[in-house]
N, C-alpha and C positions, 0 to 999 in steps of 0.2 A: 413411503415418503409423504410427507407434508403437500396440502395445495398451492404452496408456497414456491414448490417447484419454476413453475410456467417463468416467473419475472426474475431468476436464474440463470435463465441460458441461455439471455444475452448479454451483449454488453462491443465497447467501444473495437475497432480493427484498429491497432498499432502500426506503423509507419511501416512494418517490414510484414506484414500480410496478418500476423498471429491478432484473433478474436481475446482478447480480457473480461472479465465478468465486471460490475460494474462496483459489485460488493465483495467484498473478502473478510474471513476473521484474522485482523492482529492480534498476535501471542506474546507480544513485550512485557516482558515482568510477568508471562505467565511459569511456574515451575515446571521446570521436567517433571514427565515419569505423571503419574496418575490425573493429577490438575492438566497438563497441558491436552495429555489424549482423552480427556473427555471432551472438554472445551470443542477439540477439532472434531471429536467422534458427533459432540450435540450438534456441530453447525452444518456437518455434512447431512446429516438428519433432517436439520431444517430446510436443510435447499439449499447454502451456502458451495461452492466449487471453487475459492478461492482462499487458500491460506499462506499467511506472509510471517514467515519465521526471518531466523539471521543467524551468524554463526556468536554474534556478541549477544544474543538471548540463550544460548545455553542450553538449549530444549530444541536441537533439531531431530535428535536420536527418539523425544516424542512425539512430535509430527510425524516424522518416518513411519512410528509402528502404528499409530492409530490410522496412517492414509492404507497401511497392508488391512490395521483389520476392521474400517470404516464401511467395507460392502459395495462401496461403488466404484466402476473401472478406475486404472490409471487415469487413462486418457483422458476419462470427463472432469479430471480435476486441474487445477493450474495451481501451480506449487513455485512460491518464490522466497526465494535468501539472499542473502548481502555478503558483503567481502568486508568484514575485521577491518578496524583502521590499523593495529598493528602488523595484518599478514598486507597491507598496500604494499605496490610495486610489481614488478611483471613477473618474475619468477617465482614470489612467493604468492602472488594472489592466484597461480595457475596451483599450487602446491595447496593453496586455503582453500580451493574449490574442490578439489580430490576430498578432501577431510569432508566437507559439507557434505557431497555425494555422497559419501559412506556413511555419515550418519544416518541421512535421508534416507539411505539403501533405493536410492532411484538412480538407474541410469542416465537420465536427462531433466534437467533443471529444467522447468517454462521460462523461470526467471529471474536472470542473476544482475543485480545492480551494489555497485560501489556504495556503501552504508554513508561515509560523508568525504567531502572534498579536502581528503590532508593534504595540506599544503608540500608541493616538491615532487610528491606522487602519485596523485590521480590521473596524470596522464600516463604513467606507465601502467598503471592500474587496469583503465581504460582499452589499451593497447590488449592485455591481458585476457579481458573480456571480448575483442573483438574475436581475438584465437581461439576462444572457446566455442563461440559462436559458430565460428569457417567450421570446426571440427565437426560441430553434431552435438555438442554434449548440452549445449543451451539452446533453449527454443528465442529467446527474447534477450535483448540486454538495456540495462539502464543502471540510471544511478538516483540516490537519496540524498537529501538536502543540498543541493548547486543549487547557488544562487546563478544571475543571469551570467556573469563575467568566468563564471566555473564552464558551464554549458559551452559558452563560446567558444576556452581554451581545447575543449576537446574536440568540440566540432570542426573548430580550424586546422586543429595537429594532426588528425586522423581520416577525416570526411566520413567521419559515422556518427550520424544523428543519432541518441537514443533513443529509446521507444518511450522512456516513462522518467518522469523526475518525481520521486516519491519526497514530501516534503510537508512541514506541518501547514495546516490549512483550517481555518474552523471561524466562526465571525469576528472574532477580534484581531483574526491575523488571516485576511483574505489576499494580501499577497497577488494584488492586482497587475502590476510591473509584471511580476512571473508570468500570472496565468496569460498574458496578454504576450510575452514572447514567445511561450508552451506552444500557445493557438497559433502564431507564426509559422513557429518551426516544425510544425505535426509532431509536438512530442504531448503523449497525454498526463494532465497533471494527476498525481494521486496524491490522497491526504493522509496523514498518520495522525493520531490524535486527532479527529474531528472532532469528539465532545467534547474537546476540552479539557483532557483526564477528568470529569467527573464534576467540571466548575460549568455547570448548565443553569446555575440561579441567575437568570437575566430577566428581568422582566418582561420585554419583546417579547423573546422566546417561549416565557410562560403564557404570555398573553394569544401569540400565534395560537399555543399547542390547546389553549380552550377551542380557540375560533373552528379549530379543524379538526378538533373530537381525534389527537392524537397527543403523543408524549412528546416532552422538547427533544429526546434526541431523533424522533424519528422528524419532528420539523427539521432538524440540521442536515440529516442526512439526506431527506429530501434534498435540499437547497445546495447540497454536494451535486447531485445529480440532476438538477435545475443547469448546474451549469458547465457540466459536462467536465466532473470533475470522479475519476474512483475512488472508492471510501473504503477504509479498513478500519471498523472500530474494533475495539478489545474487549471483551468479556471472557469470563470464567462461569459465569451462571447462565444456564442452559435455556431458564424462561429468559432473560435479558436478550442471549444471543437470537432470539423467536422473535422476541418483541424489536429488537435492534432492525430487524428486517422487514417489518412492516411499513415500506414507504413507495412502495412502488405502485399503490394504487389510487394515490391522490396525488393532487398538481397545487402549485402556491399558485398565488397569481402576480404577475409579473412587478408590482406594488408590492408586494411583500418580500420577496427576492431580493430586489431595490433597499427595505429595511433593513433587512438582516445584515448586508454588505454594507449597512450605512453605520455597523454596529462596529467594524474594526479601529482596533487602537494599536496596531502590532507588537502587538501584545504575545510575547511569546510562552511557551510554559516550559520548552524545552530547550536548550540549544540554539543560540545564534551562530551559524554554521560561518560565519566572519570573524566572530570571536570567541572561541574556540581552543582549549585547550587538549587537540588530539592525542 
């Protein structure tokens, strides 16, 4: 392994005791089957212990086989999936989570969250996931893109906080409301799409990433982790996912932090989980 190691094996404690890394690789829109297991095989290599599949990525039966023949324990890795908006609801998301498992071929999920807030059923969803949870089979639970009034609904129906609200997050959509309820309610925010899908021609950004003798994505993902925020960027290419993780040995300074956040326009690239056709 990589020296890259050491600024891997930590990361933020979740409201229910479990340790998170602070970096993950997202597999969205990577293919099953040879692309996605090297992807995960390259990032384990690097030093990476966090990968974030879904059952609506299509590619969990290659996460599965590259975490068997990756070489490193179970246990040192955190492995998380999501619940289909069409398996939502309490009997079929406990039926969508068996399926996930078995592609995985892992006995226990670190981390199972609701992929988005379908309207009528997220709280049975929800419910679903807490039973998983009592049983043993999930180490963690949470959910992907709730907005502030989704979070509430669950939190009031059930009195189980989630651990994570995975959500898009990147300088044009900093999503400050959120983060600042997040940090209320000890649930930690994660980003999907933090470069942007690949739209990093910003000026600022370029201009940062001379000043600091780094790439713009690794200034972003700095400025993720500036503000105590975990980051799952996506790659497929082996040097990128190397270089994606170079950020954990320089600091912004709190003036530039201040820019980058002064850069949103909510600007989305994916998904407004309001309007929304699930």
């Amino acid at each position: 392994m990589s020296e890259l190691n050491g600024p891997f094996s930590g990361g933020p404690t979740l409201n229910d005791g479990v340790t998170m890394p602070w970096l993950g690789l997202g597999v969205w829109q990577t293919k099953d089957g040879e692309e996605v297991i090297n992807a995960v095989k390259a990032a384990v290599e690097t030093g990476y212990r966090s990968i974030d599949t879904a059952a609506g990525y299509n590619n969990e039966e290659g996460v599965g086989q590259a975490i068997r023949e990756c070489g490193v324990p179970r246990e040192e890795l955190f492995i998380t999936t999501k619940l289909r908006n069409p398996d939502q609801g309490y009997e079929s998301a406990l039926k969508a989570f068996e399926v996930s498992r078995r592609k995985l071929g892992l006995d226990v999920i670190d981390l199972y969250l609701i992929h988005w807030p379908v309207a009528g059923k997220y709280r049975e969803s929800w419910k679903a996931l807490i039973h998983l949870q009592k049983e043993g089979f999930v180490k963690s639970i949470g959910v992907s893109n709730f907005q502030i009034h989704h979070l509430q609904d669950i939190i009031d129906d059930s009195g189980v906080v989630p651990v994570v609200d995975q959500v898009e997050f990147h300088p044009l959509l900093t999503q400050r409301e959120l983060l600042k309820y997040t940090r209320q309610h000890d649930i930690q925010l994660e980003a999907w799409s933090p470069l942007m899908q690949g739209n990093l021609d910003v000026p600022l950004l370029k201009e940062l990433a001379g000043k600091y003798g780094r790439t713009v994505a690794q200034i972003v993902l700095r400025w993720d982790l500036q503000q105590g925020v975990i980051t799952i960027p996506k790659s497929v290419h082996a040097e990128r996912i190397t270089e994606n993780a170079g950020f954990f040995d320089f600091t912004l300074s709190d003036d530039d932090v201040k820019a980058i956040e002064n850069l949103n326009q909510n600007h989305r690239f994916g998904p407004d989980p309001d309007n929304f056709n699930f």
